[in-house]
N, C-alpha and C positions, 0 to 999 in steps of 0.2 A: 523580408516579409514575415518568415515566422518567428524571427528574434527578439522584434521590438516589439511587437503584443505580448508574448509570452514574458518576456522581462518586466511590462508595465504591471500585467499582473499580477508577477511573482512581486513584486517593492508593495502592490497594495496589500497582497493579501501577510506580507511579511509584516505592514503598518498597522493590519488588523488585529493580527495574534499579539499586540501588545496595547489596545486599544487606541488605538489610531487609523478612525474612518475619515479614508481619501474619497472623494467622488467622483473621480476621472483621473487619467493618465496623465490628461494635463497639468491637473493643478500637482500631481507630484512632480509634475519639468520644473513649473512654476516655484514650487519649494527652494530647488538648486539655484534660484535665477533672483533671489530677494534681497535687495539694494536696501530698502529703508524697513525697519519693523517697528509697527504704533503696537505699543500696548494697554487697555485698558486697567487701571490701576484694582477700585475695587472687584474681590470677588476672582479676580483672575492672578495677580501677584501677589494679594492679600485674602486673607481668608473668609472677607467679608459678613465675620463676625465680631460684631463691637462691642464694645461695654460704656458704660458710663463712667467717665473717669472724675469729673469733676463739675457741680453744679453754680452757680454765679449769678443769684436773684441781684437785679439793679434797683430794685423796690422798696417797701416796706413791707413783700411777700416774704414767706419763708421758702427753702429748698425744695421740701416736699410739695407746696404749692404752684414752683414753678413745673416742677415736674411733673404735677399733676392738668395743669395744662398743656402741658407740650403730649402727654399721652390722649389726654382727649380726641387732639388732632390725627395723631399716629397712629390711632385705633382703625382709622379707612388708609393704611396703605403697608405694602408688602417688601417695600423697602429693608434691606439690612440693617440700618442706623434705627428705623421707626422699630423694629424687632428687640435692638438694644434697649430702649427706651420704654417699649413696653413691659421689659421684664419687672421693669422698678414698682407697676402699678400694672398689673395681669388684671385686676378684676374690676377697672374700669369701664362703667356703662358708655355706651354708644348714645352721646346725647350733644352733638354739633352735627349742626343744620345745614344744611347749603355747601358739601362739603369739594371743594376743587383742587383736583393734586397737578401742579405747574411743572412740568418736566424739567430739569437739572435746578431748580429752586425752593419745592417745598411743597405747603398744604396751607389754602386759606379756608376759613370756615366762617359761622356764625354762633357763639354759647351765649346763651340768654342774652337773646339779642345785642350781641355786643360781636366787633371782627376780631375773632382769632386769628394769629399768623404765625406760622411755624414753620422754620427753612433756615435757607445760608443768610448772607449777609446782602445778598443781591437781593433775594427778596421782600427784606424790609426795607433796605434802600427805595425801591420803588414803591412805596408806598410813605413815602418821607421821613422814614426812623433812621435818627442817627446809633449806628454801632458800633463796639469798641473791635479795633482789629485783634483778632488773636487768631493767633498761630494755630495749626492743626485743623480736624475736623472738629466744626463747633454747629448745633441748632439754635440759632436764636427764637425767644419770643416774643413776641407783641398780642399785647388785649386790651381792650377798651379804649384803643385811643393813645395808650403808651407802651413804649419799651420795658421788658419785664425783668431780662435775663438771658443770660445764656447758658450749653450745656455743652460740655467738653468729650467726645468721646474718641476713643481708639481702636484702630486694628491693628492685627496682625499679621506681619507676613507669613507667607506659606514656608513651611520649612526648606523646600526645593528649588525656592526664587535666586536665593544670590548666586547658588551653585549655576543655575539656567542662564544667568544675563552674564555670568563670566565667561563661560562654554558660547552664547551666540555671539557675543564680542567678538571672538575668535574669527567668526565665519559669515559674521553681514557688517555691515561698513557704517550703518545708521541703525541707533536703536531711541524712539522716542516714546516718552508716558506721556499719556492723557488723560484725562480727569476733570469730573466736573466737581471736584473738590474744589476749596479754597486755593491756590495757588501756593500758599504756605506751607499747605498739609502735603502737597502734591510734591514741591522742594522736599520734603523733608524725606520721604518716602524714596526720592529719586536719589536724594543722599547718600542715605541708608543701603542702596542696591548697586550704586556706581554706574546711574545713567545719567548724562549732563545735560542731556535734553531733553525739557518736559514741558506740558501746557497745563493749566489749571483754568479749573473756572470757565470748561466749556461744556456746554449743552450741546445737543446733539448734531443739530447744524451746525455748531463750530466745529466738532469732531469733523463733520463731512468736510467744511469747506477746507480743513486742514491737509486731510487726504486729498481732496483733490489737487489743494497746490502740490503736493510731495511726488503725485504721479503726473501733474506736469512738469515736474523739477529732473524726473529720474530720467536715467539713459533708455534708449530705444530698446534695446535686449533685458533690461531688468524689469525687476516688479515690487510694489509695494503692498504690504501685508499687513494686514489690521487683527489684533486679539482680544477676546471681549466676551462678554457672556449674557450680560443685560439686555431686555428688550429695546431700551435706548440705544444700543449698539450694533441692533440688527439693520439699519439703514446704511451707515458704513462698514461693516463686515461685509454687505451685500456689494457696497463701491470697490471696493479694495481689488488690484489684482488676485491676491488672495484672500478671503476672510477664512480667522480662525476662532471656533469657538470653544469654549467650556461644556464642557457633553454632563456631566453629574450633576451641577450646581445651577447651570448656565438655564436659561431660555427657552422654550421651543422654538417663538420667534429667532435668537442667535442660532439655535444650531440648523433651523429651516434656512439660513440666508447663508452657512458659512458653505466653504468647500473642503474646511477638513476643521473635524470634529477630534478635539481630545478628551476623551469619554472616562478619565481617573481626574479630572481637573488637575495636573502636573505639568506645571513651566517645563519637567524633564523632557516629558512627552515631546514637546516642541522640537527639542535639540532631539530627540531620538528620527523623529518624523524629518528631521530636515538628511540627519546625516542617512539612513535610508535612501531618502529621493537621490542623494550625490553615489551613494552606494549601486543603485539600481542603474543610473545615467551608466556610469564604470561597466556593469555588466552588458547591457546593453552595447556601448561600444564598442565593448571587448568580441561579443558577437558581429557583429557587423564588421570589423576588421580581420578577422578570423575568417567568414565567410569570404569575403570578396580577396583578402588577402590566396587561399587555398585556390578558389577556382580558377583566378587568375594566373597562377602557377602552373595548375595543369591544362589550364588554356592555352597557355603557352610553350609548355612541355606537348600539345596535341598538334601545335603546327608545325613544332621541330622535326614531330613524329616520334616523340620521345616517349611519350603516353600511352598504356594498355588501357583494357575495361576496367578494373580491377581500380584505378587511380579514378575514372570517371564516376565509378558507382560511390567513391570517398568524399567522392568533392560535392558527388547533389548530397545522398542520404547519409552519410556518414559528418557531413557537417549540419545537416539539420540535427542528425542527433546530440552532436555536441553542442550545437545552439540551444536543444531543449534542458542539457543537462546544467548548464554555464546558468540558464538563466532560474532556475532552480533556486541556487542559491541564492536567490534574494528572500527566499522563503523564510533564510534559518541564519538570517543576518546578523549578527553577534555587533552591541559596541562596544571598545574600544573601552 
């Protein structure tokens, strides 16, 4: 009774002192017990800062033109990529009308009465624009009725990702990226990091409905884990046996929905928080075998009549006190 509280909350506050907020004792059981891990691509593996790498008018427009409508659009939203974009043209006025941001597809608007469209390849599709496939993370646009061009940009991974997906290899059985990237861009990234299973090209409900198949696929004793930072991600972070989110960079919405928050934005953190929870279980059982192991001993040494006071006072206070001290060190957890 007093080993397992006091251990749960020596592993949290151990999670703490390295920025790693758990929200219950559970979800650090939960850590040890994670069968599949989805990870969100940008902003969580990547640094979710992009640049412009390459511009592709289909027109009789020039570069700067196409660019200069595609910021138009970008100017109403807080997207990463719209950030990229904006740098090229910073002192663009706010002058599209009617303006609607489509979740995992893009922004349609109205410029002098005419429909802008700015987004992936799904979103001019459904509006009948044929696109050319290209690889990577690409924004197409459409204005007045025709296809304009597209615009090629890139991110970066986080310095500490390839190190993090090699280390949780080790220790969870299923590692999957999801992404409402193109599918291309999503391969290439998952490449890049040596994860062989990936989804692209899903919007938020597909996220969801992913995870849900994954936790009805998983074993009765495990759990499935979601990582994510975007507002679009706090609806499955929220499903997930565990959600985890990006604490620096991330959301309020993600870090309101997750149950452990990593607060330096570091893939490390993950593998630090995971081995912790396996760290903290170990102490814990190490008390509770230690306890019932002792008293049972002289429980049994007291019907021999083997036993003084002296072994009875060992066995209540003298193993509470080493139970407080055993669980201690999860305080001052050291990795490896």
């Amino acid at each position: 009774m007093l080993s397992i509280p006091l251990g749960f909350f020596g592993g949290i506050g151990g999670a703490a002192k390295h920025g790693i907020l758990v929200k219950g004792s559970s979800y650090l059981e939960l850590l040890t017990r994670i069968e599949t891990l989805c990870f969100d691509k940008t902003g969580t593996l990547t640094q979710g800062i992009f640049e412009v790498l390459h511009v592709e008018p289909q027109t009789d427009i020039s570069p700067e033109q196409l660019l200069r409508l595609a910021v138009l659009a970008e100017v109403h939203s807080n997207h990463p990529i719209a950030k990229a974009i904006l740098q090229k043209h910073p002192d663009v006025q706010n002058s599209v009308q009617s303006v609607r941001e489509i979740a995992g597809e893009g922004l349609e608007g109205r410029y002098q009465n005419e429909l802008l469209l700015v987004g992936n390849q799904r979103l001019l599709e459904r509006y009948g624009f044929a696109v050319p496939q290209v690889p990577g993370t690409v924004v197409y646009v459409a204005y007045a009725g025709g296809y304009q061009g597209y615009i090629e940009l890139g991110d970066r991974l986080k310095t500490t990702t390839k190190q993090a997906i090699k280390q949780l290899k080790r220790k969870i059985k299923n590692i999957v990226l999801v992404s409402g990237d193109q599918v291309a861009a999503v391969a290439k990234t998952a490449q890049e990091i040596g994860i062989e299973d990936y989804h692209g090209g899903l919007l938020p409900a597909g996220k969801m409905q992913l995870v849900e198949n994954l936790i009805a696929q998983k074993k009765a004793a495990k759990a499935v884990a979601f990582v994510g930072d975007g507002i679009n991600d706090a609806p499955v972070i929220k499903r997930a046996d565990v959600g985890i989110a990006m604490g620096a960079a991330g959301t309020d919405a993600a870090m309101e929905a997750a149950d452990v928050v990593l607060m330096g934005d570091d893939p490390m953190q993950l593998v630090r928080a995971i081995e912790q929870a396996h760290y903290t279980l170990r102490i814990i059982q190490q008390n509770i075998w230690l306890a019932l192991g002792i008293k049972i001993g002289v429980l049994c040494l007291g019907i021999m009549g083997l036993a003084n006071m002296w072994m009875a006072v060992f066995a209540d206070v003298g193993v509470s006190l080493l139970a407080v001290l055993n669980s201690l060190r999860t305080l001052y957890y050291k990795q490896p």
